[in-house]
C-alpha positions as CSV (number, residue, x, y, z in Angstrom):
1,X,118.4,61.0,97.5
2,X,117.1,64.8,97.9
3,X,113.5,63.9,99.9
4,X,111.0,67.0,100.0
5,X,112.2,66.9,104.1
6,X,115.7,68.5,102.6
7,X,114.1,71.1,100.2
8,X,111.5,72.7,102.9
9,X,114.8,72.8,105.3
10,X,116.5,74.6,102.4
11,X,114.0,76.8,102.0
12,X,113.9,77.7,105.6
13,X,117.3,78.2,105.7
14,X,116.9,80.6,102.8
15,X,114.3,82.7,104.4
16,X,116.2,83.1,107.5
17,X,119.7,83.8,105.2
18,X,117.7,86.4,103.2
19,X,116.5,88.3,106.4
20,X,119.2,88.4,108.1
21,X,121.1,89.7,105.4
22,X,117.9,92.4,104.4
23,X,118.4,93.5,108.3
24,X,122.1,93.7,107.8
25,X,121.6,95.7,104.3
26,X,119.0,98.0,106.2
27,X,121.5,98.2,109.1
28,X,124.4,99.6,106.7
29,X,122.5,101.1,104.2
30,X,124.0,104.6,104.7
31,X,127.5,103.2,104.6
32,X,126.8,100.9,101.8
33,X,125.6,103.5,99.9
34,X,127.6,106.2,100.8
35,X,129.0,106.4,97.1
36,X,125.9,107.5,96.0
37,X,125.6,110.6,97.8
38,X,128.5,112.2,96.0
39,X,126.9,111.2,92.3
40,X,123.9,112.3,93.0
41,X,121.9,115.7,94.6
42,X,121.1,115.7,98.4
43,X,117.5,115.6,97.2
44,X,117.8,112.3,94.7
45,X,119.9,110.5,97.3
46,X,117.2,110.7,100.1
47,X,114.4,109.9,97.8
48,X,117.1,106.5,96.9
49,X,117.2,105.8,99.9
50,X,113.7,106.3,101.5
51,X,112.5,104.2,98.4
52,X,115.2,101.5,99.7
53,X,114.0,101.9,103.3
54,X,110.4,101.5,102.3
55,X,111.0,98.5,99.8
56,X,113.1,97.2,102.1
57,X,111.2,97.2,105.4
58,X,108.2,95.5,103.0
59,X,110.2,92.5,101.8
60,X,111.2,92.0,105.5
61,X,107.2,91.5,106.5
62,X,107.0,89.9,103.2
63,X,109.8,87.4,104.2
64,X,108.5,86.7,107.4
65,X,105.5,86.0,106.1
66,X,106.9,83.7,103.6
67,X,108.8,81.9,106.8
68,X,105.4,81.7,108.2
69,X,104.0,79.7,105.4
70,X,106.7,77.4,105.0
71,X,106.8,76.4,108.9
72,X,102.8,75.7,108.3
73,X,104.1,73.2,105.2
74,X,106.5,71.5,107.7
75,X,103.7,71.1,109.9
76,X,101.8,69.0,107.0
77,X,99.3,72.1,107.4
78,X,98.9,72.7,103.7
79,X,95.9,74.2,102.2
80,X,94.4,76.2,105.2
81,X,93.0,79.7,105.3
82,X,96.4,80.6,106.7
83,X,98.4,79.9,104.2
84,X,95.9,81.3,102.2
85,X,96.6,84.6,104.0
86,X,100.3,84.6,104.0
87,X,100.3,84.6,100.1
88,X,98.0,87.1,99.9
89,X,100.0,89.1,102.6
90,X,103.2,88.4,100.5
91,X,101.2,89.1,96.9
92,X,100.2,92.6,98.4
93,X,103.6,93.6,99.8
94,X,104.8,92.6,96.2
95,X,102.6,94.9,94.8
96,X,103.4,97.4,97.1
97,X,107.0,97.6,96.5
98,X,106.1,97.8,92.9
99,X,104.1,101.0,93.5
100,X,107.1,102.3,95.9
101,X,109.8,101.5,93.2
102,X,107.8,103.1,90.1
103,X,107.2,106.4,92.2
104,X,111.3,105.8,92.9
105,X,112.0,105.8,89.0
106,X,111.5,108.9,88.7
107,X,113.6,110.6,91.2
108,X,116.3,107.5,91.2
109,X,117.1,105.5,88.4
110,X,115.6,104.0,85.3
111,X,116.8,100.7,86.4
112,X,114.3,101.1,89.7
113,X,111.6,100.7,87.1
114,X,112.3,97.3,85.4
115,X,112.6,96.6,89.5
116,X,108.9,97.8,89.6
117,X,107.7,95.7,86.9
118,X,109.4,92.9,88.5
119,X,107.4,93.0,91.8
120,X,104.5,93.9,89.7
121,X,105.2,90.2,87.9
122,X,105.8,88.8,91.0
123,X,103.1,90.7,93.0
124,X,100.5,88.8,89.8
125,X,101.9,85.5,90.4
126,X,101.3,85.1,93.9
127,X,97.6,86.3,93.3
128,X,96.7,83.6,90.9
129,X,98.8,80.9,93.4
130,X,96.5,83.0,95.9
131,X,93.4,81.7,94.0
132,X,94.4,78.3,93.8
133,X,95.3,78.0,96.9
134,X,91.5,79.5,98.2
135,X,90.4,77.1,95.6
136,X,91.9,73.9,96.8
137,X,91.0,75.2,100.7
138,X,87.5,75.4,99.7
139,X,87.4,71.8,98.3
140,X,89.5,70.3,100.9
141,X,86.6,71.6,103.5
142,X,84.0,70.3,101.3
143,X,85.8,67.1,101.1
144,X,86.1,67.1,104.7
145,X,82.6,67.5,105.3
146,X,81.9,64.5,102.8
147,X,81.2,61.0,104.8
């Protein structure tokens, strides 16, 4: 039976994957990409890959961030101002990437701009989970004030 013990571990696990692997694609970006730079002008290469760099040093705080939150959950440390914080942290580096990758469209790829409206998405729906989370903070202290 899959408990809620097993999916928190997977997503741990997950995190940790996807960061290691983000430091190994940041690691051996120019060699990964080095196909690029004989498609494309000196000049659109190193705006591709300082829009990479950029997005991809944000997802790394974003990630750790997101580890962050989900350590909090394991500690049965739910709704808390913290967590509060980590999804807003996360929520703002989504929308950062989103303005970093629609700047990026224009000197990269028209594809880096249906990657900008996806962080955009993304960036929207961790503010409302944001607001629900502040939300259900807020009652859980006035609860906990209640005899």
């Amino acid at each position: 039976m899959w408990k809620k013990e097993y999916s928190l571990l997977l997503s741990k696990i997950c995190t940790v994957v996807a960061i290691v692997a983000l430091a190994g694609i940041l690691a051996g970006a120019p060699w990964l990409f080095s196909f690029m730079r004989e498609k494309l002008a000196f000049n659109q290469y190193a705006a591709c890959m300082t829009v990479g760099y950029a997005v991809g040093f944000i997802l790394c705080f974003a990630l750790v961030r997101l580890y962050a939150l989900l350590r909090n959950i394991g500690k049965e440390k739910v709704f808390t101002a913290a967590n509060t914080a980590h999804i807003r942290a996360v929520s703002w580096c989504c929308w950062a990437a989103a303005l970093i990758l629609l700047v990026g469209s224009f000197s990269c790829h028209l594809v880096v701009l249906v990657l900008s409206l996806a962080a955009a998405f993304a960036g929207l729906v961790l503010r409302v989970m944001k607001n629900v989370f502040a939300e259900a903070v807020a009652i859980k202290e006035e609860h906990d004030y209640t005899i």
